[in-house]
C-alpha positions in Angstrom: -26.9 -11.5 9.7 -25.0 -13.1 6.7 -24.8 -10.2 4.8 -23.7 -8.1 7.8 -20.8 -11.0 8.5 -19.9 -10.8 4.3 -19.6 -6.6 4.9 -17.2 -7.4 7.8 -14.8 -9.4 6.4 -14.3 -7.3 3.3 -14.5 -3.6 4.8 -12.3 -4.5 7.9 -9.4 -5.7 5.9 -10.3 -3.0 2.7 -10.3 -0.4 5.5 -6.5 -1.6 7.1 -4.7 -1.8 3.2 -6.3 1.9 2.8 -5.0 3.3 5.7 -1.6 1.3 5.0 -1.4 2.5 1.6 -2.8 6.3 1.9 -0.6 6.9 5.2 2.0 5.9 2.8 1.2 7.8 0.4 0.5 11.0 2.5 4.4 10.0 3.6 5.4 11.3 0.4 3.1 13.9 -0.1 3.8 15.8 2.9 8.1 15.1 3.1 8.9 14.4 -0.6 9.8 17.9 -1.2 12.6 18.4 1.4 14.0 14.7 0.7 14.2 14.9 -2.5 15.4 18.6 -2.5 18.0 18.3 -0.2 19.1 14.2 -0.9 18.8 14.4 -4.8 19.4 18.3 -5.8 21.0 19.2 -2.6 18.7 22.6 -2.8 18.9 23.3 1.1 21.5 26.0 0.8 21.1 27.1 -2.8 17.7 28.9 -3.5 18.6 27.9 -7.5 18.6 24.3 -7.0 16.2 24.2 -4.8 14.0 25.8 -7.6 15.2 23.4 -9.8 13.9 20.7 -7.1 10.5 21.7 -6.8 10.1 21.6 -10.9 11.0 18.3 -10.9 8.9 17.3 -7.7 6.3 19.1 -9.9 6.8 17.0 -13.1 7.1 13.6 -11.0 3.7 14.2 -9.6 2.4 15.0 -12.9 4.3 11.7 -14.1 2.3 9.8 -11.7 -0.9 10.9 -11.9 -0.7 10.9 -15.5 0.4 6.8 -15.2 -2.3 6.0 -12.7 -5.2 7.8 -15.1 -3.6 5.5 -17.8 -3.8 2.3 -16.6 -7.0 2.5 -15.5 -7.6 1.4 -18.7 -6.4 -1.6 -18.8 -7.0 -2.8 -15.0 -10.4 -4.2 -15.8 -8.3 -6.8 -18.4 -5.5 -7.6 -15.4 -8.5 -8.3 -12.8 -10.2 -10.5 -15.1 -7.2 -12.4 -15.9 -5.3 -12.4 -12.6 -8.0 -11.7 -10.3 -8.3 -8.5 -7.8 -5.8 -9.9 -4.8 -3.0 -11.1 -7.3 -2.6 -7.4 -9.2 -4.3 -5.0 -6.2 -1.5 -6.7 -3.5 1.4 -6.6 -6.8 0.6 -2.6 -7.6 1.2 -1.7 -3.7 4.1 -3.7 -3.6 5.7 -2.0 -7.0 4.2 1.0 -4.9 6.0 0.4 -1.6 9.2 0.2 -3.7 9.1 3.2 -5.2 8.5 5.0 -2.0 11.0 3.6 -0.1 13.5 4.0 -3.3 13.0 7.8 -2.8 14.3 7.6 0.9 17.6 6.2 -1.0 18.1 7.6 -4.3 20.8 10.4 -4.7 20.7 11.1 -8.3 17.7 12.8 -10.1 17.8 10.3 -13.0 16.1 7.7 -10.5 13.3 9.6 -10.1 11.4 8.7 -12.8 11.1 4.9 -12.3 10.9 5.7 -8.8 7.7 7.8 -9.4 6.4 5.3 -12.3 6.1 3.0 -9.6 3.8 4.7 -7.4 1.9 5.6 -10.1 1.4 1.5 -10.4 0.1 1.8 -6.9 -1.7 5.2 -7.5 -4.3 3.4 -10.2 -4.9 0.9 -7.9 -5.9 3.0 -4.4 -8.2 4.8 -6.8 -10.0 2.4 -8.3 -9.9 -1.3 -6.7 -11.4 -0.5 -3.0 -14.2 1.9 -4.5 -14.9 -1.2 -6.6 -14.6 -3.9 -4.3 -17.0 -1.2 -1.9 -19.6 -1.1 -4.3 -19.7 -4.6 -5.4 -20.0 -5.6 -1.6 -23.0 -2.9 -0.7 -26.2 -4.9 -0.4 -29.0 -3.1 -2.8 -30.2 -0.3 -1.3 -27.2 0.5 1.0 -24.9 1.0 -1.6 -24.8 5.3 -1.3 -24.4 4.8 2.9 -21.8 2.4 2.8 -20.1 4.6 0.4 -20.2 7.7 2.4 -18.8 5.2 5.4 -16.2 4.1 3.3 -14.6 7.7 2.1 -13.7 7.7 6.2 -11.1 4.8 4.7 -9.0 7.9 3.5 -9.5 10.2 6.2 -8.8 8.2 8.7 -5.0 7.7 7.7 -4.5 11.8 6.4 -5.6 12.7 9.8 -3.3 10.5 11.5 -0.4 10.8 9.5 -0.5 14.5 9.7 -0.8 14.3 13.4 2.3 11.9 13.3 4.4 14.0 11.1 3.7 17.1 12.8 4.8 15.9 15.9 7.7 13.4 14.6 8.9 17.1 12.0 10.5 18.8 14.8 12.7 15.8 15.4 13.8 15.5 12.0 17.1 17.1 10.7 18.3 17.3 6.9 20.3 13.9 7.4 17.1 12.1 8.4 14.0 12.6 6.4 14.6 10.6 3.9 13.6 8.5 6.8 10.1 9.5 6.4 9.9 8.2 2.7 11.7 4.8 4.1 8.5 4.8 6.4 5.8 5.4 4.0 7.6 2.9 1.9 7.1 0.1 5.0 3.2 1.0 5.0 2.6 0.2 1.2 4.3 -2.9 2.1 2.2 -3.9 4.8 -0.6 -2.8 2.9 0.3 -5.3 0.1 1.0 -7.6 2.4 -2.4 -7.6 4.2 -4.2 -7.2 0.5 -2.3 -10.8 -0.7 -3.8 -12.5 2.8 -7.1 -11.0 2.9 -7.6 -10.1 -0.4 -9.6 -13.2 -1.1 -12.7 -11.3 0.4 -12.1 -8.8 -2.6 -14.9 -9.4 -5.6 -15.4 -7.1 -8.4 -18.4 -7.6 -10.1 -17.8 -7.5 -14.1 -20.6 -4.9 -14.8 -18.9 -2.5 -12.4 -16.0 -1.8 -15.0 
């Protein structure tokens, strides 16, 4: 029965910041293309600059990825010394910034801190809650729990792409950049909720 109460009050809360901070990030996935096309290269009516759009979406996406990857490397140092709700709850808020900062920016310069940012939040999503799973998984349970928790990432794609599909048709060129103001207010919350709850969050030091 403990155990059972210690899995509930660290996958209920791990499962609400991953649904926060994947729907946000599906936000951008899905919509970042036509935003950023039509706000920052204004590409909607000119098949060149839209071309020009999609290479940079291209390169931004690399930017991130390639930023998350990195500092992987140096998490296990900042969880050590800060501890895991201090830098998981900081990286989604540095995240939620730079999502809502593509629903504003008009000039392409601002694309790369705006992408460096998310890859801040990126390197956390994939490597703090798969952590803090496995850490919590009693012995013996640890492969179930697992398969239970990759439901932590389907669970918001399915939604959000449910959402978008029906919110799209409402959407005109003015008002998408709505979309990345949106998944910009979900990487908040989930920050949010990982700063209040994210005293249930352990690592254990061998896992790194």
């Amino acid at each position: 029965m403990t155990a059972d109460r210690s899995l509930f009050k660290t996958f209920v809360p791990l499962f609400a910041v991953q649904f926060l901070s994947w729907g946000g990030m599906f936000c951008m996935w899905i919509y970042a293309v036509p935003v950023i096309a039509g706000d920052v290269f204004q590409g909607e009516a000119n098949p060149a600059r839209y071309g020009v759009a999609l290479a940079a979406i291209g390169g931004c996406y690399a930017l991130y990825a390639i930023l998350g990857a990195s500092l992987a490397f140096v998490l296990p140092q900042a969880l050590d010394r800060y501890g895991v709700r201090t830098v998981y709850s900081l990286a989604l808020a540095i995240g939620a910034c730079g999502l809502a900062s593509l629903g504003v920016i008009t000039r392409s310069l601002w694309l790369v801190p705006a992408f460096l940012a998310v890859g801040a939040s990126w390197c956390s999503m994939s490597n703090i809650p798969y952590a803090v799973a496995s850490a919590a998984a009693p012995p013996g349970r640890g492969a179930h729990l697992m398969r239970v928790f990759a439901f932590s990432t389907v669970a918001p794609q399915v939604t959000m792409t449910l959402l978008l599909a029906f919110v799209g048709p409402q959407l005109t060129a003015a008002t998408t950049h709505f979309v990345m103001l949106g998944g910009g207010a979900l990487m908040a919350g989930a920050a949010i909720l990982a700063l209040a709850f994210g005293g249930n969050f352990s690592i254990s030091q061998e896992e790194w």
